[in-house]
KOLVOPA-218079 format. One record per residue: residue in one letter; x negated, y negated, z negated of N, C-alpha, C, O in turn; residue number from 1. Coordinates in steps of 0.05 Angstrom, whole numbers, plus 32768, in hexadecimal, padded with zeros to 4 digits. Example, Ala and Ser with C-alpha at 12.3 -4.5 7.8 and 13.67 -1.06 7.14 Angstrom:
   residu    n_x    n_y    n_z   ca_x   ca_y   ca_z    c_x    c_y    c_z    o_x    o_y    o_z   num
        a   7EF8   8072   7F64   7F0A   805A   7F64   7EF8   8042   7F64   7EE3   8042   7F57     1
        s   7EFF   802D   7F72   7EEF   8015   7F71   7EFE   7FFF   7F63   7EF4   7FE9   7F5F     2
//
This chain:
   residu    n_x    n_y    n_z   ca_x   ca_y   ca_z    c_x    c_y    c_z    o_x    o_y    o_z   num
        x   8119   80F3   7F96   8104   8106   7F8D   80F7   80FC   7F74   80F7   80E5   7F6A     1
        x   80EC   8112   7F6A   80DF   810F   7F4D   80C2   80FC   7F56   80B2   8100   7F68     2
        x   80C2   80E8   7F45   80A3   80CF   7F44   808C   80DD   7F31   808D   80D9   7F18     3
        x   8076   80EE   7F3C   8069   80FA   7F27   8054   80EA   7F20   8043   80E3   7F30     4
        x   8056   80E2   7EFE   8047   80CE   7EEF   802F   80D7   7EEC   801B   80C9   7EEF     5
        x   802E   80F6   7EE5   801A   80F6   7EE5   8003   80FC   7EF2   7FED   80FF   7EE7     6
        x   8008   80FE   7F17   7FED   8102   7F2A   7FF2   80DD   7F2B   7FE5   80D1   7F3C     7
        x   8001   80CF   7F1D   7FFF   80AD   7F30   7FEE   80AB   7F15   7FD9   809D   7F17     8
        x   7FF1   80B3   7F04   7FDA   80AB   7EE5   7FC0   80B2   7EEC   7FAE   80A3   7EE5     9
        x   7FB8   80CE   7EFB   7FAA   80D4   7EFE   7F96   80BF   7F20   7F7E   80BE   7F24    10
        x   7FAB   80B5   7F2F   7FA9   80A1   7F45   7FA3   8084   7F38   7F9A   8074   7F49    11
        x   7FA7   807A   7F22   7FA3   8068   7F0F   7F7E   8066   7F0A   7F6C   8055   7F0D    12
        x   7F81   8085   7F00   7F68   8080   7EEF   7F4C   8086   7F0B   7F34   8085   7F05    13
        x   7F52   8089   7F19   7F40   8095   7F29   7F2D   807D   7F43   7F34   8067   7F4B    14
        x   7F17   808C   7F49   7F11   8072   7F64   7F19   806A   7F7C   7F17   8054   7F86    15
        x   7F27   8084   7F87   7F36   807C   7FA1   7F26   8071   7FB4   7F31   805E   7FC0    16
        x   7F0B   8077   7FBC   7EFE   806C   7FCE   7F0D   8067   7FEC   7F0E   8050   7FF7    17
        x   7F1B   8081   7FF8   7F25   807E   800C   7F34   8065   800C   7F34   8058   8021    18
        x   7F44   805A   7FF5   7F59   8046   7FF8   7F43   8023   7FFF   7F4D   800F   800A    19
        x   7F2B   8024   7FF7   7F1D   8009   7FFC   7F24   8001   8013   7F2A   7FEA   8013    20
        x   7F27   8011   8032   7F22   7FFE   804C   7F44   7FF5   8053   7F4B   7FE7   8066    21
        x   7F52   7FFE   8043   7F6F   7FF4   804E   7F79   7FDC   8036   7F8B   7FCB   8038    22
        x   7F63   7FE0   801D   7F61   7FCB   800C   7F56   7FA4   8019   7F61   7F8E   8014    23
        x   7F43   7FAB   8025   7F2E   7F9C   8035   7F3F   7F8F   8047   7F3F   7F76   8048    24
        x   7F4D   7F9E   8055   7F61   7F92   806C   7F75   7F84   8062   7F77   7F6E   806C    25
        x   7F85   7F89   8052   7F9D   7F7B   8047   7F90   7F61   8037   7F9A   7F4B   803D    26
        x   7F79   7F62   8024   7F6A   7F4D   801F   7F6A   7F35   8030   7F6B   7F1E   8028    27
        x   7F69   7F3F   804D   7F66   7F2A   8060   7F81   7F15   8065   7F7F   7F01   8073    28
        x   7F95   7F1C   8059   7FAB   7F17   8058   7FBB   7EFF   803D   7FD0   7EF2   803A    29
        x   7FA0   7F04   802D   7FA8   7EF4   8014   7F95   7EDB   8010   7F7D   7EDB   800B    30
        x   7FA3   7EC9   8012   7F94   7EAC   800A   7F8D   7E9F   7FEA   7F9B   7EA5   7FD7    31
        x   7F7A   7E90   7FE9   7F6E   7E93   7FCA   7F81   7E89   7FBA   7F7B   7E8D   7FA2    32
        x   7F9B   7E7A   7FBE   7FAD   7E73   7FB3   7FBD   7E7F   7FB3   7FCF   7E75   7FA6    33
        x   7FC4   7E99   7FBE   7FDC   7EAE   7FB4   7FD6   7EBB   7F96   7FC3   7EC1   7F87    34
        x   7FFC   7EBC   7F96   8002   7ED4   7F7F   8005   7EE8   7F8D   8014   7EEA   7FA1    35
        x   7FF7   7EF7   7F83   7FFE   7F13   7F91   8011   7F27   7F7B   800B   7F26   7F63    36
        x   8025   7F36   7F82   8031   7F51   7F73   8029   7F6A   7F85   8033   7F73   7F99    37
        x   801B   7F6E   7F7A   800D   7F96   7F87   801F   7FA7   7F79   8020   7FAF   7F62    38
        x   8030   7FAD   7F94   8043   7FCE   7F87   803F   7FE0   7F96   8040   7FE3   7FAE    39
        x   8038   7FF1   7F7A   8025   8006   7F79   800B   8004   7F79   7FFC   8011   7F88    40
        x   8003   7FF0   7F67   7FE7   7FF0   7F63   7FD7   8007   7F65   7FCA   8009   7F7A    41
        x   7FD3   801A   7F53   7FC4   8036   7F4B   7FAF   801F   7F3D   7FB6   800D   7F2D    42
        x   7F93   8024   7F48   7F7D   8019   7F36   7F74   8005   7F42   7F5C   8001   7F46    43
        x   7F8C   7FF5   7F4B   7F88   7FDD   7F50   7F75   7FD4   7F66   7F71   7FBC   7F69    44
        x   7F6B   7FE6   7F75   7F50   7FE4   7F88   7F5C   7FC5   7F94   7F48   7FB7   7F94    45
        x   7F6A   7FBB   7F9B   7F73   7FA6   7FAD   7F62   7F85   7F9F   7F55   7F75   7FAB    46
        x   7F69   7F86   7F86   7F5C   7F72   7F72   7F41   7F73   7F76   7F33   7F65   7F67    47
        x   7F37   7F7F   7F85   7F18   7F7E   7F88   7F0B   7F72   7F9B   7EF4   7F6B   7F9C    48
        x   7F22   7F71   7FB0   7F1B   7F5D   7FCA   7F2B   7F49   7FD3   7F29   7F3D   7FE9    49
        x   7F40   7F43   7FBF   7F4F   7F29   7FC3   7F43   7F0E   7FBF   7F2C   7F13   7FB8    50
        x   7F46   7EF4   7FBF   7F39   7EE0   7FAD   7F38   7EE3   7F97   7F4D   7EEA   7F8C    51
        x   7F23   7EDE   7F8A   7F1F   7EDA   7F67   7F38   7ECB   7F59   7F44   7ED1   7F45    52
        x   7F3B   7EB3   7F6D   7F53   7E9B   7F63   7F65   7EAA   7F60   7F71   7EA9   7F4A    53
        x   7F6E   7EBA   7F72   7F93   7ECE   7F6B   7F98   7ED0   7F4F   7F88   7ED2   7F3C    54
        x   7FB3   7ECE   7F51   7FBE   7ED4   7F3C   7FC6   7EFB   7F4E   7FCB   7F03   7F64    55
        x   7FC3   7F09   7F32   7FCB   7F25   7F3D   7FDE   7F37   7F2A   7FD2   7F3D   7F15    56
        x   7FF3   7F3E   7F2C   7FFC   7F4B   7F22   8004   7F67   7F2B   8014   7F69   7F3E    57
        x   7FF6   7F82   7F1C   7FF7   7F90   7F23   8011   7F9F   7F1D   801B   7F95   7F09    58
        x   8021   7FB4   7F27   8040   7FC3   7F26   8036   7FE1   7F2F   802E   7FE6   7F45    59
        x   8036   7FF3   7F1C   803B   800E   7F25   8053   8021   7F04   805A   801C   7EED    60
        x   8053   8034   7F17   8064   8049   7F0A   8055   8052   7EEA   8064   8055   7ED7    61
        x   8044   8054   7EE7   8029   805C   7EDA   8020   8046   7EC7   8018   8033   7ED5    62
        x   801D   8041   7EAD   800D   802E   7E9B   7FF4   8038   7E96   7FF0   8036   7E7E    63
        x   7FE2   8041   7E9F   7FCC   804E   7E9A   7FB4   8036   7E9F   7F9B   803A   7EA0    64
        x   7FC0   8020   7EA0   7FAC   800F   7EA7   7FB9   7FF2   7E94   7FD0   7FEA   7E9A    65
        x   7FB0   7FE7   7E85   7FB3   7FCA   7E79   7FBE   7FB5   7E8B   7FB2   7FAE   7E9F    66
        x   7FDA   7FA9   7E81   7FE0   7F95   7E94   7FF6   7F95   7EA9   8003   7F82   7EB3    67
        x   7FF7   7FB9   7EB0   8007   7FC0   7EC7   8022   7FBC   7EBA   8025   7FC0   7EA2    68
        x   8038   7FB4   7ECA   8055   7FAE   7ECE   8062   7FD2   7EDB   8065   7FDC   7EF2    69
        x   8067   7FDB   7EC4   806B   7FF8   7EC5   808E   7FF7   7ED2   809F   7FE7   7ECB    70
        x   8090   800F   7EEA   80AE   800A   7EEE   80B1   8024   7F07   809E   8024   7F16    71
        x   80C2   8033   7F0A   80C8   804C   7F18   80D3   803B   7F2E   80DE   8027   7F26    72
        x   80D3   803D   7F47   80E2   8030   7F5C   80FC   8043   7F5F   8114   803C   7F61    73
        x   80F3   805E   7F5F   8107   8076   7F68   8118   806F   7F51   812E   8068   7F5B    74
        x   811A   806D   7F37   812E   8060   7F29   8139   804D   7F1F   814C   8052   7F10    75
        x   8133   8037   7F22   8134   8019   7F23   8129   8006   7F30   8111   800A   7F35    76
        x   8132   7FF1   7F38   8127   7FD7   7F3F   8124   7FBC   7F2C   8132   7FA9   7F23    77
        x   810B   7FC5   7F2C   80F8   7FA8   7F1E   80E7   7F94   7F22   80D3   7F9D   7F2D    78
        x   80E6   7F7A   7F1C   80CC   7F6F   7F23   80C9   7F5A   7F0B   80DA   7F4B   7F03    79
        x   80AC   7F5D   7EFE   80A9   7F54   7EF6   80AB   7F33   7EF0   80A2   7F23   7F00    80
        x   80B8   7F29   7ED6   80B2   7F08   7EDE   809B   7EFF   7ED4   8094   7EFE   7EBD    81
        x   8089   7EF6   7EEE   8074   7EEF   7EF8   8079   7EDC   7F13   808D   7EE1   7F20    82
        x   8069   7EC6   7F1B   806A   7EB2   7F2D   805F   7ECF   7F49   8059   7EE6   7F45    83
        x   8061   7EC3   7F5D   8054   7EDA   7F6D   8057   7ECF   7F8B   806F   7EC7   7F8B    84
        x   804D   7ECB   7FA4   805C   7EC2   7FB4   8050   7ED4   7FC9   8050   7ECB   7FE1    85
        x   8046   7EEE   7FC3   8039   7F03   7FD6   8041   7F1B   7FCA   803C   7F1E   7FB2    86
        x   804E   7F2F   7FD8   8052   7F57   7FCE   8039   7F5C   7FDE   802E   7F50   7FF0    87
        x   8034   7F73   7FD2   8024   7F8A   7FE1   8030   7FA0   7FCE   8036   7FA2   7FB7    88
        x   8032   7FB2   7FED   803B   7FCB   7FEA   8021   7FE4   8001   8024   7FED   8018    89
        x   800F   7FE8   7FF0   7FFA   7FF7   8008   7FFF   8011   7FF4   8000   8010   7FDB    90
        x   8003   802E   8007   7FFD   8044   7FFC   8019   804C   7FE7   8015   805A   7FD3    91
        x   8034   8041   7FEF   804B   8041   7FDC   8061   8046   7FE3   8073   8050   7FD5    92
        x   8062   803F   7FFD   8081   8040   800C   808A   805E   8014   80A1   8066   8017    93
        x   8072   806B   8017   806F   8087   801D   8081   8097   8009   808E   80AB   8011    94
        x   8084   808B   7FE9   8084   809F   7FD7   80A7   8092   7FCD   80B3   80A0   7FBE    95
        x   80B4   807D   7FD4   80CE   807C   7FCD   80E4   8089   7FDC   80E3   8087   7FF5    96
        x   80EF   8090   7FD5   8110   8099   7FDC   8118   808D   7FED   811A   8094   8004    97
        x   811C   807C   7FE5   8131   8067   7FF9   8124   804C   7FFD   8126   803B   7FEB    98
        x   8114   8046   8018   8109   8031   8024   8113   8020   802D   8109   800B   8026    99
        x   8124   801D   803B   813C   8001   803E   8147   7FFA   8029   814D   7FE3   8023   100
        x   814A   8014   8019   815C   7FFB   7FF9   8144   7FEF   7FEC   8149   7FDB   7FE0   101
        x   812B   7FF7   7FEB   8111   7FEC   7FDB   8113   7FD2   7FE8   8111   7FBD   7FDB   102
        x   8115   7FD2   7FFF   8116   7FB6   801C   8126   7FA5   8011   8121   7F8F   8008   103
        x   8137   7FAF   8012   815C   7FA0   8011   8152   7F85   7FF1   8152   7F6C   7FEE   104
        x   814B   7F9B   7FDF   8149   7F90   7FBD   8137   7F7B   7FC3   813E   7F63   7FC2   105
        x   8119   7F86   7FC9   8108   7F6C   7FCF   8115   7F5B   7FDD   8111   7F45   7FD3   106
        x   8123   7F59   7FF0   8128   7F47   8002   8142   7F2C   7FF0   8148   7F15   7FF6   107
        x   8149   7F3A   7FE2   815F   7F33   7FD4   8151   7F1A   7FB5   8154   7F03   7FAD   108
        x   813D   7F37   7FAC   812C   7F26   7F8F   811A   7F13   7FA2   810D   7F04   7F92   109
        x   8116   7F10   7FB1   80F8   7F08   7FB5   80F7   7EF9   7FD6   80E1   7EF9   7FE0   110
        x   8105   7EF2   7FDF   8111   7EE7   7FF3   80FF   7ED1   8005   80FD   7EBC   7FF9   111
        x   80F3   7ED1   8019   80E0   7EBE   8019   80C6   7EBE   8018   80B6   7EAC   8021   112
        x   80BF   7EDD   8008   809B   7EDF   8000   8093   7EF2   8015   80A1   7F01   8023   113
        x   8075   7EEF   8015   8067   7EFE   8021   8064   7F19   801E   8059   7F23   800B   114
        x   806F   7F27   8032   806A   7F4B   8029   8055   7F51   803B   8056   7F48   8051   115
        x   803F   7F64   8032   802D   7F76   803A   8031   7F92   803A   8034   7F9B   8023   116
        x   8033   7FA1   8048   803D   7FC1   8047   802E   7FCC   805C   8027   7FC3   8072   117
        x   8029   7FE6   804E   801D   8001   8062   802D   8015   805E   8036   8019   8047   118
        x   8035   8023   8071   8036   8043   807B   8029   8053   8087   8022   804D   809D   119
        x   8020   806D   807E   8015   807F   808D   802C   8091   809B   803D   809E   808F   120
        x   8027   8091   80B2   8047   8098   80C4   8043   80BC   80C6   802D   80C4   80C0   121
        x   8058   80D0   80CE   805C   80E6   80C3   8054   80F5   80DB   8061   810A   80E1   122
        x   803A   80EB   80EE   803C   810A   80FE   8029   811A   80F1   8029   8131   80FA   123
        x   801C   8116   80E1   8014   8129   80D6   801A   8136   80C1   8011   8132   80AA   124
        x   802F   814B   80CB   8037   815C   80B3   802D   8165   8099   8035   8160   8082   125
        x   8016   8176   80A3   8006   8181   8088   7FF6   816B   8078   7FEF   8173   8062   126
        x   7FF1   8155   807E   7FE8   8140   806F   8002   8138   8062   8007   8144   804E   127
        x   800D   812C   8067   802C   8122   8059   803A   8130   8047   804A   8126   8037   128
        x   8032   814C   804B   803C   8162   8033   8027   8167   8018   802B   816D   8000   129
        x   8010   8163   8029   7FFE   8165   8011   7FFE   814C   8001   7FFA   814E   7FE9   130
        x   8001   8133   800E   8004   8124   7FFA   802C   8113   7FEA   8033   8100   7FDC   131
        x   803E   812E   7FFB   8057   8128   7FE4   805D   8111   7FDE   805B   8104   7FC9   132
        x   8069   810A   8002   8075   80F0   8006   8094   80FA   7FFF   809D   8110   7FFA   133
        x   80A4   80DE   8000   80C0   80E1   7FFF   80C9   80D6   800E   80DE   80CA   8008   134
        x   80BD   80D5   8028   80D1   80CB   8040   80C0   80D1   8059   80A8   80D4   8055   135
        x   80C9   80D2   8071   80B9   80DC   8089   80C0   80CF   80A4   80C9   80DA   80B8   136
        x   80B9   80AC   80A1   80B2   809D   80BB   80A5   80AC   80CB   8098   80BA   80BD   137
        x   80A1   80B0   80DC   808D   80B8   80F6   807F   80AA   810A   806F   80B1   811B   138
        x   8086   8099   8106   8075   8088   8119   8080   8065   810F   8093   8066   8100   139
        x   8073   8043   8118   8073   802F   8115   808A   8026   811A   8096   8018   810A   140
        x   8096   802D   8135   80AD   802B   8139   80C5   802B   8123   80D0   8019   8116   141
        x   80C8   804A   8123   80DC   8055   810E   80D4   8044   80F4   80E5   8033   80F0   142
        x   80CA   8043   80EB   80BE   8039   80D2   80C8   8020   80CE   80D2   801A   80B9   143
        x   80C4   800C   80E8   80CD   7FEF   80E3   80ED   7FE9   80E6   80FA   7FD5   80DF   144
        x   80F6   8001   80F3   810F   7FFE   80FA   8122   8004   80DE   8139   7FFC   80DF   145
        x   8118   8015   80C1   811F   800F   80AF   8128   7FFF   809B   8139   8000   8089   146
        x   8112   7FEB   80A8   810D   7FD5   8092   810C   7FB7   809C   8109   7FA5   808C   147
        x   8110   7FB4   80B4   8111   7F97   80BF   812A   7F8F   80BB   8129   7F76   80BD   148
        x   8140   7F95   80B8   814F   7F88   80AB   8150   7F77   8093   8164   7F68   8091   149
        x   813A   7F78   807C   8133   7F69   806D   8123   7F5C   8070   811B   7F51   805B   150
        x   8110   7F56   808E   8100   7F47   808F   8103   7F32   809E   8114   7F33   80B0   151
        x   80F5   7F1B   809B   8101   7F08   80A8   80F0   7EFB   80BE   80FC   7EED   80CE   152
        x   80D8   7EFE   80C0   80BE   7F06   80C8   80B5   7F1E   80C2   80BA   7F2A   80AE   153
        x   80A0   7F26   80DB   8095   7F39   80D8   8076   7F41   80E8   807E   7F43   80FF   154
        x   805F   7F46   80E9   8051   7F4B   80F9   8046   7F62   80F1   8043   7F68   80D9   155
        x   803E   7F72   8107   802C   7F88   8100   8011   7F84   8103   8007   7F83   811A   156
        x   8000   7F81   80E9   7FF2   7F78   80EC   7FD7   7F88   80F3   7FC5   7F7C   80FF   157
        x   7FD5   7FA2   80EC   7FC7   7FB7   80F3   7FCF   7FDA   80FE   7FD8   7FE7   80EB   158
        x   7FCD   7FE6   8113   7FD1   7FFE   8103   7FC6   8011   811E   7FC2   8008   8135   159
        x   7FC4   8026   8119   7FB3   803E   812A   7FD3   8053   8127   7FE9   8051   811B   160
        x   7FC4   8068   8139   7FE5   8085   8133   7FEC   808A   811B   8004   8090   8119   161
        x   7FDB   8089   80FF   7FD7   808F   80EA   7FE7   8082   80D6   7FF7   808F   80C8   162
        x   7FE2   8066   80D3   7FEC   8051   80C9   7FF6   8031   80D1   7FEF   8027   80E6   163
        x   8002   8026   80C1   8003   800B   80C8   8004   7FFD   80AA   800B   8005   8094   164
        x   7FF7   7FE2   80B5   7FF5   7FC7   80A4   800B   7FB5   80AD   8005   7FAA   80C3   165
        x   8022   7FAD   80A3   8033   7F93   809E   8031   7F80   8093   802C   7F81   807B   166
        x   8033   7F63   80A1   8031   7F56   808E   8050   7F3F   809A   8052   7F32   80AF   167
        x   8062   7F41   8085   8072   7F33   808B   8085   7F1F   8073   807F   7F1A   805B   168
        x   809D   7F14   8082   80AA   7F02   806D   80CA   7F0A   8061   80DF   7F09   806D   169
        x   80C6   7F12   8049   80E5   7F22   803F   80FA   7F0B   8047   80F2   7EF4   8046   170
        x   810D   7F0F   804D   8127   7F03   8053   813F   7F18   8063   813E   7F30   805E   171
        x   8153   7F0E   8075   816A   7F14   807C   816F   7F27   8093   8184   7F31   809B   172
        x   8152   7F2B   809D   814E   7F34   80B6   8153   7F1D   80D0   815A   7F05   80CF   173
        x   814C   7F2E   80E6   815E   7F21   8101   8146   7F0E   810B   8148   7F02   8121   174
        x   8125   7F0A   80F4   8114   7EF8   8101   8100   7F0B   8117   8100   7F23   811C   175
        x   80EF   7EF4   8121   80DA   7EFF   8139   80CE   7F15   812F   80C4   7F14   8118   176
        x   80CD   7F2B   813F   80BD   7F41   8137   80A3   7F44   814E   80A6   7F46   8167   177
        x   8090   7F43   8144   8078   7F44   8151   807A   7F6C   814D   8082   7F79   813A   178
        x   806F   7F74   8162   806B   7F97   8161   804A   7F9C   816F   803D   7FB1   8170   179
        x   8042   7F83   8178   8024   7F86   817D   8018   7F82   8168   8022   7F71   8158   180
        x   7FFB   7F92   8160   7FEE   7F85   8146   7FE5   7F6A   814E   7FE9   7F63   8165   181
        x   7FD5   7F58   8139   7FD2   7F3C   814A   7FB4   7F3E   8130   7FAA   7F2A   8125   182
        x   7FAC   7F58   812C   7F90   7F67   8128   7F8D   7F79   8122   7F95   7F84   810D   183
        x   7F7D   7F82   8137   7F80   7FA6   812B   7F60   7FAA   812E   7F51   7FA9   8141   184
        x   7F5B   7FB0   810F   7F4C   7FA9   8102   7F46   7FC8   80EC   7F32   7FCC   80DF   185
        x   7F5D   7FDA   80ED   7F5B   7FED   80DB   7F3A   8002   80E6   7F35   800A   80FD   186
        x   7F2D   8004   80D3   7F1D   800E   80D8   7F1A   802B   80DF   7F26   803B   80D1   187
        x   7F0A   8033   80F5   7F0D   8055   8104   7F06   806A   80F5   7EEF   806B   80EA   188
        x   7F18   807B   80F4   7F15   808F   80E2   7EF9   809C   80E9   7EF0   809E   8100   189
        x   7EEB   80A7   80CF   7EDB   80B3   80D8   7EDB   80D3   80E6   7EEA   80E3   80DA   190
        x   7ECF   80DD   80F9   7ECC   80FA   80FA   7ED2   810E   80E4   7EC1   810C   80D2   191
        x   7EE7   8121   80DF   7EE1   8133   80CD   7ECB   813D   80C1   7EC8   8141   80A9   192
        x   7EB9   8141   80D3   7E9C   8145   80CF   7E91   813F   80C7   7E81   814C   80BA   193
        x   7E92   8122   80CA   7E7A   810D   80B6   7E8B   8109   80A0   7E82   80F7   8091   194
        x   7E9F   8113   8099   7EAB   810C   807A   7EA4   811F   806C   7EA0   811C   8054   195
        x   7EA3   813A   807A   7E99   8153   806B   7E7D   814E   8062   7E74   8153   804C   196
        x   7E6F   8143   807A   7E51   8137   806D   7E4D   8136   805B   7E41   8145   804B   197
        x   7E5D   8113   8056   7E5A   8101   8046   7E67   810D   8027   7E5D   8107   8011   198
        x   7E7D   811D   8029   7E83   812C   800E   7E73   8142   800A   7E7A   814F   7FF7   199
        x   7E63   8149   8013   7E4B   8163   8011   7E3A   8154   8005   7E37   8158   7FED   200
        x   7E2A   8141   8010   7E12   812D   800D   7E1A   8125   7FEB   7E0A   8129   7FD9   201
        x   7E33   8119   7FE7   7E41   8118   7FC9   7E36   811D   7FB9   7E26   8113   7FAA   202
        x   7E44   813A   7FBE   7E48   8157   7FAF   7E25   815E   7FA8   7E1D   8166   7F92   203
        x   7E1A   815B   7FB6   7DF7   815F   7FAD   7DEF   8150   7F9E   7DE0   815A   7F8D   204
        x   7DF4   8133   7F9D   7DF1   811F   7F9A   7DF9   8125   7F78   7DE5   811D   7F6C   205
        x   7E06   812B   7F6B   7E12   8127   7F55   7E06   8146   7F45   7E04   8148   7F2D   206
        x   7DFF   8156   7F55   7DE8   8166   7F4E   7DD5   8170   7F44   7DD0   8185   7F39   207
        x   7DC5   8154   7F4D   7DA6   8155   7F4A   7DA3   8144   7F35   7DB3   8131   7F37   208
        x   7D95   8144   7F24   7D90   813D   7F0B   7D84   8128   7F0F   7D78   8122   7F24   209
        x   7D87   8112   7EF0   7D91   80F4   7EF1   7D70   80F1   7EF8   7D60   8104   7EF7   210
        x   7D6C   80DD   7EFD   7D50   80C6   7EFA   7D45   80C2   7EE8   7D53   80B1   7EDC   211
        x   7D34   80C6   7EDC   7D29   80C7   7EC2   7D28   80AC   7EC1   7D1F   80A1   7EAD   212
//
């Protein structure tokens, strides 16, 4: 499928509030001495709650931001040379083509390092269309059964019906697979209701004229 640059330019430049609490969680995962490679950065929200010490290199489709390691996954495989001994992939896996060969390559370049990964799994149709994924896991199960062949370790480290947090080790497959989280920690969605609130309350909010 076509990689559209320009709603990910537009995902670049923007705040992405919703993305902070799955930012927060994967944070918990990185020690002050990692390199981290974030693929699919967007605007980088992740750099904001890692250690200061990290080294960070950010990777998306999109240059709209200084620094980024620009590269289409749907049409090539790249990684930047940079030291790195941690991936994250939050908010990304959703949008490639082909997810075992993205697996397969990392596991191949990068053999050994720490991967971090989320999916939001596909029972919810009309969400998944509105946001123009290119692939349709449905549940944790299916999902891991894609891709554990390139892992060599694996734990699930968070996840509700909605989503899951991975945190595991690229290699050959065939290692221990943990399928219990060992923290589940993802924070509870709020009520529809109180989000309508809270985007009403906003929406006023931006309104009413500044503070003298």
């Amino acid at each position: 499928m076509f990689t559209s640059v320009d709603e990910w330019s537009a995902v670049a430049n923007g705040a992405q509030p919703d993305w902070e609490p799955r930012s927060r969680i994967i944070a918990k995962l990185i020690r002050a001495t990692d390199s981290v490679l974030d693929i699919g950065a967007g605007n980088r929200k992740l750099s904001r709650f890692i250690p200061p010490s990290c080294k960070y290199t950010p990777v998306d489709c999109v240059a709209d931001l200084p620094g980024t390691f620009v590269v289409d996954f749907n049409k090539e495989f790249r990684l930047p040379d940079v030291d790195f001994n941690v991936i994250v992939c939050a908010g990304f896996l959703e949008y490639l083509d082909d997810v075992p060969a993205f697996f397969r390559e990392l596991a191949k370049q990068a053999p050994g390092r720490q991967i971090v990964f989320t999916y939001i799994f596909g029972a919810n149709k009309k969400a998944r269309t509105k946001m123009k994924v290119h692939n349709d896991y449905g549940n944790s199960h299916e999902f891991l059964a894609a891709v554990e062949g390139s892992l060599s370790y694996l734990d699930v480290f968070a996840y509700d019906r909605r989503q899951g947090i991975y945190n595991a080790t690229l290699g050959e497959g065939g290692g221990p697979v943990s399928r219990q989280p060992i923290g589940n920690i993802l924070e509870p969605r709020e009520p529809r209701i109180v989000k309508l609130l809270r985007k009403w309350g906003r929406s006023i909010k931006k309104r009413l004229p500044a503070k003298p």
